[in-house]
N, C-alpha and C positions, 0 to 999 in steps of 0.2 A: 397720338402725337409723337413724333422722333423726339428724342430724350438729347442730342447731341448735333450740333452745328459744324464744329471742328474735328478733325482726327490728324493727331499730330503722332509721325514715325519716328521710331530712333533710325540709325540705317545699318551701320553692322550687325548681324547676326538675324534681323529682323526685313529687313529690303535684300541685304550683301549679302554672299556665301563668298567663301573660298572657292578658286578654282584647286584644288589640291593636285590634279594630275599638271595643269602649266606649273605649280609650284615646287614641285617634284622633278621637272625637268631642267627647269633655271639649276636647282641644289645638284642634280647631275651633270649639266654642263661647266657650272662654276668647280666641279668637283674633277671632273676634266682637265681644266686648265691645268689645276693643281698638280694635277698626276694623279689622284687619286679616282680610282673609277668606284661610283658608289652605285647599289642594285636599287631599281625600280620602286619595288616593293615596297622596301624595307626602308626607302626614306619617303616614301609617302606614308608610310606610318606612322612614321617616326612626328613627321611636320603636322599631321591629324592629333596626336597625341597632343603635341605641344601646341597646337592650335587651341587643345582644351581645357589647358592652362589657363590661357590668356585672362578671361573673365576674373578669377583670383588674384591674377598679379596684379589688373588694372583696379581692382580695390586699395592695392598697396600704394599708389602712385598717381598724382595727378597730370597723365601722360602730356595730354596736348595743351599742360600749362605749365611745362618746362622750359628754363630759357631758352634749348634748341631746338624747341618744338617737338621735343620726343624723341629726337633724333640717335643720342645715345642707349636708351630704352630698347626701341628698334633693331640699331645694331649689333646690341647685345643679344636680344629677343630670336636673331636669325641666326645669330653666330652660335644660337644654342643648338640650333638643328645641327650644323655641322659637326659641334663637339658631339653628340646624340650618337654622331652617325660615325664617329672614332679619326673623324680630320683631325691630328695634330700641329698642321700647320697653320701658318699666320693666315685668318679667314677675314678679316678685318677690310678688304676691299671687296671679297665677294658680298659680304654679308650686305654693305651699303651700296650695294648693285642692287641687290633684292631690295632692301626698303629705297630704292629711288623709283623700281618698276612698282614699288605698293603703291608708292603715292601718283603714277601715273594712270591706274585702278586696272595693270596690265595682270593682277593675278585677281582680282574679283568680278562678279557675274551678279546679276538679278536672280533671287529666289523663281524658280517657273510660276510663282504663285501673284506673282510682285503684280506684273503690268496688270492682268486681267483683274485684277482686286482694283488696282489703282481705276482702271477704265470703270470698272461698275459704280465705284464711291463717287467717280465726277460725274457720272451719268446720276445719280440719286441727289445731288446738289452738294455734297459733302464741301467744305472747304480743307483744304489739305495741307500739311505741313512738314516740317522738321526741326527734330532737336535731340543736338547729338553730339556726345565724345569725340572730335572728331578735328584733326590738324586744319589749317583754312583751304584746306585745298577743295572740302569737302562739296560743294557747289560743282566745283570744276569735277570730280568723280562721276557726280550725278548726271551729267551733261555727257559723259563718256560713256555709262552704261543708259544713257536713255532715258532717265525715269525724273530727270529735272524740271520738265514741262509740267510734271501733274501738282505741283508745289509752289504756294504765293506767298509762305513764311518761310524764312528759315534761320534759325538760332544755332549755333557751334561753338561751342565749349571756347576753341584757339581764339574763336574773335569775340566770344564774352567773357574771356578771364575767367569761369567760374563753370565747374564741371558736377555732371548729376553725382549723385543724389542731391546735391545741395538748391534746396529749395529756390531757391533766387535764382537759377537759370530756367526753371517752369515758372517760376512769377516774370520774365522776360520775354517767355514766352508767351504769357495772354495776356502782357500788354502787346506783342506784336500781332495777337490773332485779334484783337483789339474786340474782345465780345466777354461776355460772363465769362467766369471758370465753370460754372457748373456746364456748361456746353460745350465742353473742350472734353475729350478724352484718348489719351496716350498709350502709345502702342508701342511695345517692347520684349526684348530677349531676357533681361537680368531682372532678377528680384532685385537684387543688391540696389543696381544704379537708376532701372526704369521704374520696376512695381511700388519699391520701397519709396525713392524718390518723387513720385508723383503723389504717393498718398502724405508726405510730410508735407507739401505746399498744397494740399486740399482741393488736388485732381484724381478723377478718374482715371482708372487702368487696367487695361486688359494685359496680360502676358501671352506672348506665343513662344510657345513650348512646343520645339520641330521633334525632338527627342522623348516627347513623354515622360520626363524627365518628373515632373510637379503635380501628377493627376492627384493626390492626395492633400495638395495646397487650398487654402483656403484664395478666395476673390475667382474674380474673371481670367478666362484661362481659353484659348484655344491652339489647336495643334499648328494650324495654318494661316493664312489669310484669305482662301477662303470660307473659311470657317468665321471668318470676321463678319465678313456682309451679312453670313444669315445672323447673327450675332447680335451687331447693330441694329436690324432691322425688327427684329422683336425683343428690343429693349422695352 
């Protein structure tokens, strides 16, 4: 007997990836403008590096429950690539250049892993979802790379006031999946905000760990998604 009815996604780090090579050409062309000519390489480093930041700072901050929707966060957040990369000058429009093209989802991509998981879990009867960190745009992202169709819930931090870990937006979430909790189980990149989160409101979780990063962690753990269906499947 399947042990689970629901599988509900975070979507960054877990559905999204960065495109790091488009993100690295915006930072060289806004670096152009400027006058300053910045190398290839060395700011795509730079912006991977600080990409792997992010997860830590967004502990410190309840991003998409700030009154500008995160907007200064953001600017700040891009405008650190610059400084990184030894721009002295005022980066302050370029930067909200770049967070205007984040929020259009023109520097994020589908994990190669996403759709064909997603196709298998509707094909096995899965009900599908989302719940996630994440400004309201997020619906509207989902519809730009694709992957909006395969989802009849979705919960967001921006439009419930109330951001993971904090139990009360997985308790939002099964009343929108409108079934038991024990038939819900959550799928995520962070300890912190997914695994941790999910086990204080007395849901299941698996973590997907692209990096390897956790094989020595205690609970459910796999590298991909497709490593999820076989997963699922002999629960």
């Amino acid at each position: 007997m399947r042990r689970y009815s629901t599988i509900v996604f975070d979507v960054g780090g877990t559905l999204l990836r960065l495109d790091l090579d488009r993100l690295a050409r915006a930072y060289l062309d806004a670096g152009a403008r400027l006058g300053v000519p910045l190398d290839f390489a060395r700011t795509r480093a730079t912006i991977d590096r600080l990409e792997r930041e992010l997860p830590v700072r967004s502990q410190q901050r309840q991003i998409s429950l700030e009154g500008d929707g995160g907007t200064s966060f953001w600017d700040d957040f891009y405008g650190e690539g610059f400084r990184r990369l030894g721009v002295t000058a005022d980066v302050s429009d370029a930067a909200a250049q770049i967070r205007a093209r984040f929020q259009r989802a023109e520097f994020e991509a589908l994990f190669d892993d996403v759709v064909p998981t997603l196709d298998a879990l509707t094909a096995r009867g899965y009900a599908l979802g989302i719940l996630s960190n994440f400004s309201a745009n997020c619906e509207d992202v989902l519809r730009q790379v694709g992957a909006h169709r395969y989802f009849s819930l979705f919960v967001v931090s921006a439009l419930a006031g109330v951001e993971k870990p904090d139990p009360r937006i997985f308790d939002l979430t099964v009343r929108a999946a409108n079934c038991p909790r024990a038939d819900i189980v959550y799928i995520g990149d962070s300890i912190f905000h997914d695994i941790e989160g999910a086990r204080r409101a007395g849901i299941d979780a698996v973590l997907v760990d692209r990096q390897n990063q956790y094989r020595d962690g205690d609970g459910a753990r796999v590298q991909n998604l497709f490593d999820l269906v076989d997963y699922l499947e002999t629960r």
